[in-house]
C-alpha positions as CSV (number, residue, x, y, z in Angstrom):
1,X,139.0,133.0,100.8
2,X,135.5,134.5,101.1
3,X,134.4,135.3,97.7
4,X,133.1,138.6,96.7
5,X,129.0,138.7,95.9
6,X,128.2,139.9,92.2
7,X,127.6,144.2,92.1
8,X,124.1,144.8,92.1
9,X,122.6,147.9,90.4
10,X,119.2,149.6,90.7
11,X,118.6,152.6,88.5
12,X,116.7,154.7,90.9
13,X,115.7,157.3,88.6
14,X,116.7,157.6,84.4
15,X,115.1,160.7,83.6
16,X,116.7,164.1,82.7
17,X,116.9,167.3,84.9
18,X,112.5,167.8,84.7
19,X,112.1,164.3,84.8
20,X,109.0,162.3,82.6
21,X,106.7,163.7,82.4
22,X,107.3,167.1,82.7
23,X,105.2,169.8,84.5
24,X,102.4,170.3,82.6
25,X,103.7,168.9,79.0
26,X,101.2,166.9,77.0
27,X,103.4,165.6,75.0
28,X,102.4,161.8,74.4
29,X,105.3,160.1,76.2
30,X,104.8,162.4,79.0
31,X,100.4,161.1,79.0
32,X,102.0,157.3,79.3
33,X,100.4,155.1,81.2
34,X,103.5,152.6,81.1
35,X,105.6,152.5,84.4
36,X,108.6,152.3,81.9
37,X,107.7,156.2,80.5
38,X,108.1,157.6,83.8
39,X,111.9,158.9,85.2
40,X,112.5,160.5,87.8
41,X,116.0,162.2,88.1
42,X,119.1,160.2,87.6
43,X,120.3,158.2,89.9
44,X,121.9,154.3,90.8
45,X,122.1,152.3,93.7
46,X,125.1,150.1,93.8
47,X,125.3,146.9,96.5
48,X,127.4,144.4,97.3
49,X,128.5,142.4,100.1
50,X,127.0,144.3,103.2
51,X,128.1,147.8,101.5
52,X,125.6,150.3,99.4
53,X,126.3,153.1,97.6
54,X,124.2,155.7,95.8
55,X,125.6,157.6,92.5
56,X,124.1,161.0,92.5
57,X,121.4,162.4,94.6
58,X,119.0,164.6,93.0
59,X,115.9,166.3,94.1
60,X,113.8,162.3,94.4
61,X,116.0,160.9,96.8
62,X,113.7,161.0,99.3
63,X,111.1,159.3,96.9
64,X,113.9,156.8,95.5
65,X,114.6,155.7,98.9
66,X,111.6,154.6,99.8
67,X,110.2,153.5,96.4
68,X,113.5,150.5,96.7
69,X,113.3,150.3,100.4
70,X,116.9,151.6,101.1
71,X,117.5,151.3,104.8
72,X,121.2,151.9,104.8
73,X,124.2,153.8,102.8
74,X,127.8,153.9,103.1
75,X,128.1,156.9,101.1
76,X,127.1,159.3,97.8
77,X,129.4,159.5,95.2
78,X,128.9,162.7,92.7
79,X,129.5,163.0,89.0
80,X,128.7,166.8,89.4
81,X,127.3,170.0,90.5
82,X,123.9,170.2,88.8
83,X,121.0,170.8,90.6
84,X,119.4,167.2,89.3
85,X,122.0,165.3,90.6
86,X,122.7,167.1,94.5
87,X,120.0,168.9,95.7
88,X,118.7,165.9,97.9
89,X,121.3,165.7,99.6
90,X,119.5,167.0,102.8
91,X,117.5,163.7,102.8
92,X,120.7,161.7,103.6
93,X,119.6,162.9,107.1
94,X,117.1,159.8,108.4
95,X,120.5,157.4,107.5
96,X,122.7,159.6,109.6
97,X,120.5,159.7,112.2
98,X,120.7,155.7,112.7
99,X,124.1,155.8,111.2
100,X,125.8,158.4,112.0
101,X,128.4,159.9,109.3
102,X,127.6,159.5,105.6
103,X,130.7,159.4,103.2
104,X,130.8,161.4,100.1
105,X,133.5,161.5,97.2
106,X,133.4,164.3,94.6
107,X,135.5,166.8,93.0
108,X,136.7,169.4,94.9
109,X,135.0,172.1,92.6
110,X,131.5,170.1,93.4
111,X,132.4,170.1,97.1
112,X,132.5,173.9,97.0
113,X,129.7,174.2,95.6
114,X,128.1,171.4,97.6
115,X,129.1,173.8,100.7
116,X,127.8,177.2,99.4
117,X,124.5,175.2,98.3
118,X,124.0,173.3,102.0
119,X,126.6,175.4,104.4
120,X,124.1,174.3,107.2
121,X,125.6,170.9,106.8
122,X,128.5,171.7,106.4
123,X,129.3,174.3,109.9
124,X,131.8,173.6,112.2
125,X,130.8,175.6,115.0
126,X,126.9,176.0,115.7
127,X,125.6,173.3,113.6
128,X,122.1,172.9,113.9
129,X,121.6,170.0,115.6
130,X,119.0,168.1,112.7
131,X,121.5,168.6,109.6
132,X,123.9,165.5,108.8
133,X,127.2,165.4,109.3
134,X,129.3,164.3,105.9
135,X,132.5,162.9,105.5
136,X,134.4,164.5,102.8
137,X,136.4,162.8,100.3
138,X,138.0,165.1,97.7
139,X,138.8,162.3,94.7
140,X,141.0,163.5,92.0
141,X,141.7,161.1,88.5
142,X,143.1,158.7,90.7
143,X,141.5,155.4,92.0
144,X,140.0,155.0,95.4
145,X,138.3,152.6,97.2
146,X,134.5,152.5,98.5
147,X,134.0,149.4,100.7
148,X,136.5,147.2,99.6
149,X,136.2,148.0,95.9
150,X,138.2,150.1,93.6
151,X,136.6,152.8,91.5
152,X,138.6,154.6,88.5
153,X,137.2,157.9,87.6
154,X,136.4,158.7,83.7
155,X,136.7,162.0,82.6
156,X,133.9,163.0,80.1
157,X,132.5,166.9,79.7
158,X,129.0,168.4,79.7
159,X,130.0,170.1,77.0
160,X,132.3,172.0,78.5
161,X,131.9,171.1,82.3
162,X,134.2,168.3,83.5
163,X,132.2,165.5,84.9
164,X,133.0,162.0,86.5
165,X,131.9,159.0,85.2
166,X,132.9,155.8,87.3
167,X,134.3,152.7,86.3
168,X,134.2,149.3,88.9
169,X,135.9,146.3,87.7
170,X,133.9,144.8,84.7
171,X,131.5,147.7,85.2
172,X,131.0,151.2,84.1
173,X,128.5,154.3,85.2
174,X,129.2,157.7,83.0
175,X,125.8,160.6,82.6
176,X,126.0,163.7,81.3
177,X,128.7,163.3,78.7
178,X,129.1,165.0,75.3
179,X,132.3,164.8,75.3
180,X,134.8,161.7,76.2
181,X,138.3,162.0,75.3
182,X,140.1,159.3,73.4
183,X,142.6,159.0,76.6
184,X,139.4,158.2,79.1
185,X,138.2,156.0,76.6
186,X,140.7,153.7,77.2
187,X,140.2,153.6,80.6
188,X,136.7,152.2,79.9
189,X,138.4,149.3,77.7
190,X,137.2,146.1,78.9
191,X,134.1,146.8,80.7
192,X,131.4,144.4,80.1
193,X,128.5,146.1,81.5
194,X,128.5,149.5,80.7
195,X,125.8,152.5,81.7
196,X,125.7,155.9,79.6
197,X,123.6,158.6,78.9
198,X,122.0,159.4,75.9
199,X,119.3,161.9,76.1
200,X,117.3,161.4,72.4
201,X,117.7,160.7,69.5
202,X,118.0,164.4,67.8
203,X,121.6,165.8,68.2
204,X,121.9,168.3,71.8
205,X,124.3,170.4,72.8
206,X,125.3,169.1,76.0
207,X,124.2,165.9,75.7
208,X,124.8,162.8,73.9
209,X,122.5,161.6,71.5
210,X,121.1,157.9,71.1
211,X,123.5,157.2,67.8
212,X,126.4,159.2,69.5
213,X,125.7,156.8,73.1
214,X,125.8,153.5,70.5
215,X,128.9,154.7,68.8
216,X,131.1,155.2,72.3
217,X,129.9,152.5,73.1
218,X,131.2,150.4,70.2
219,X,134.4,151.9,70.6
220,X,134.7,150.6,74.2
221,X,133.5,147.5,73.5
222,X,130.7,146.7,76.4
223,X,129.0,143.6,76.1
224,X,125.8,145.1,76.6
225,X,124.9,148.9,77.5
226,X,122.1,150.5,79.1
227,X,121.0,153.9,78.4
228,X,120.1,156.9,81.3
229,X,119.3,160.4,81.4
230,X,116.6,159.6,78.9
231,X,114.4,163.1,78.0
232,X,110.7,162.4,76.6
233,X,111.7,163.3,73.4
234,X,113.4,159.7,73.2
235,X,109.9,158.3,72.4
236,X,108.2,155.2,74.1
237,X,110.3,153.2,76.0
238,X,108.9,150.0,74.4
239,X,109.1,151.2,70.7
240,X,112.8,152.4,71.2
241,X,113.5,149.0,72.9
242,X,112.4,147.3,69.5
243,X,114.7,149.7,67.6
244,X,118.1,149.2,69.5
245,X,120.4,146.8,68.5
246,X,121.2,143.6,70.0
247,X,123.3,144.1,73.6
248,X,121.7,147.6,73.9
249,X,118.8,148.7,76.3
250,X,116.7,151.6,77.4
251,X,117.1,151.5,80.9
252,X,114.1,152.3,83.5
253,X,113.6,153.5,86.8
254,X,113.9,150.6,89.4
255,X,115.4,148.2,87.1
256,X,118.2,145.4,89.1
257,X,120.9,143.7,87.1
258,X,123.9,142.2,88.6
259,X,126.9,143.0,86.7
């Protein structure tokens, strides 16, 4: 029996919906010279055997692909509709080309808005001939497969939007979450490596904050947890590294781990 190689993830971008730094800001983080202070928007690379996937895929796709060398992807998988986390989805179009269709799972709310946002793509009759053609998976709360590996979606809310998070064996991916009911909790029991946003350390509104991120963490139980969607307000990325507890890290952009 062949045996499965290990997931490998690259965090292609870590940064929150203006990315570090911002336009403009002087703010110090946003005047770092460290590679580690710079995010663009969020987004992960998943790879394994000879399949890749991409979580999100927000206006530095194009940028993201290149920066990791990306030469192929099976498909996109969406936690939701915000503009940081779709609006490259145009640039899917040099993989199609050589590919031909490219799969994507999402919600059926995010798919109509994916459709109002790109209906170019998404014509039946008179497509222009230079859009993509997408393959459209409408996932629900119910396991599916990508490649020959299950996913089990998390529900979490942003604070009030529903949003998916995405769990894959020992592994978990969830951004955007404020809110993460006790009942999709349980469904993260168990993972060992787990990914979650938390956007500074100040309470927000729509957002978790670094103590909130360490507590849901605790009560799933990861072995070690790496935080995304990281805002400039978070501080250095080297100084907040020294803070964290053991098993806990501030992730960056173009960081691998095989989980």
């Amino acid at each position: 029996m062949l045996k499965t190689k290990p997931l490998k993830i690259t965090f292609l971008g870590t940064g929150t919906s203006q990315g570090v730094p911002i336009i403009g800001s002087k703010h110090p983080v946003c005047l770092s010279m460290n590679p580690k202070d710079k995010r663009l928007r969020v987004s992960l690379l998943l790879e394994w055997d000879a399949f890749s996937y991409v979580i999100d895929c927000g206006p530095d796709f194009r940028q993201q692909m290149l920066a990791n060398n990306v030469e192929k992807i099976d498909g996109i998988l969406f936690t939701h509709e915000h503009n940081d986390h779709v609006v490259g989805l145009d640039d899917v179009r040099p993989f199609y080309f050589r590919q031909g269709d490219i799969s994507i799972y999402a919600h059926q709310r995010v798919l109509s808005e994916l459709k109002k946002r790109f209906e170019y793509i998404f014509e039946i009759e008179n497509k222009y001939p230079g859009a993509p053609t997408l393959d459209e998976n409408c996932i629900d709360d119910a396991p599916f497969l990508i490649g020959n590996k299950s996913v089990t979606p998390i529900n979490v809310y942003h604070p009030k939007l529903q949003v998916y998070g995405f769990r894959f064996g020992d592994f978990a991916y969830v951004t955007d979450a404020k809110i993460i009911p006790d009942e999709e909790l349980e469904k993260l029991k168990g993972v060992k490596t787990l990914v979650l946003n938390a956007l500074r350390k100040e309470e927000h509104r729509s957002h978790l904050s670094l103590d909130q991120a360490i507590e849901v963490s605790r009560k799933i139980g990861a072995e070690r947890t790496y935080f995304t969607h990281i805002s400039h307000h978070m501080g250095f990325h080297d100084e907040v590294e020294k803070e964290l507890p053991d098993n806990f890290f501030l992730a960056y952009d173009n960081l691998s781990l095989e989980v």
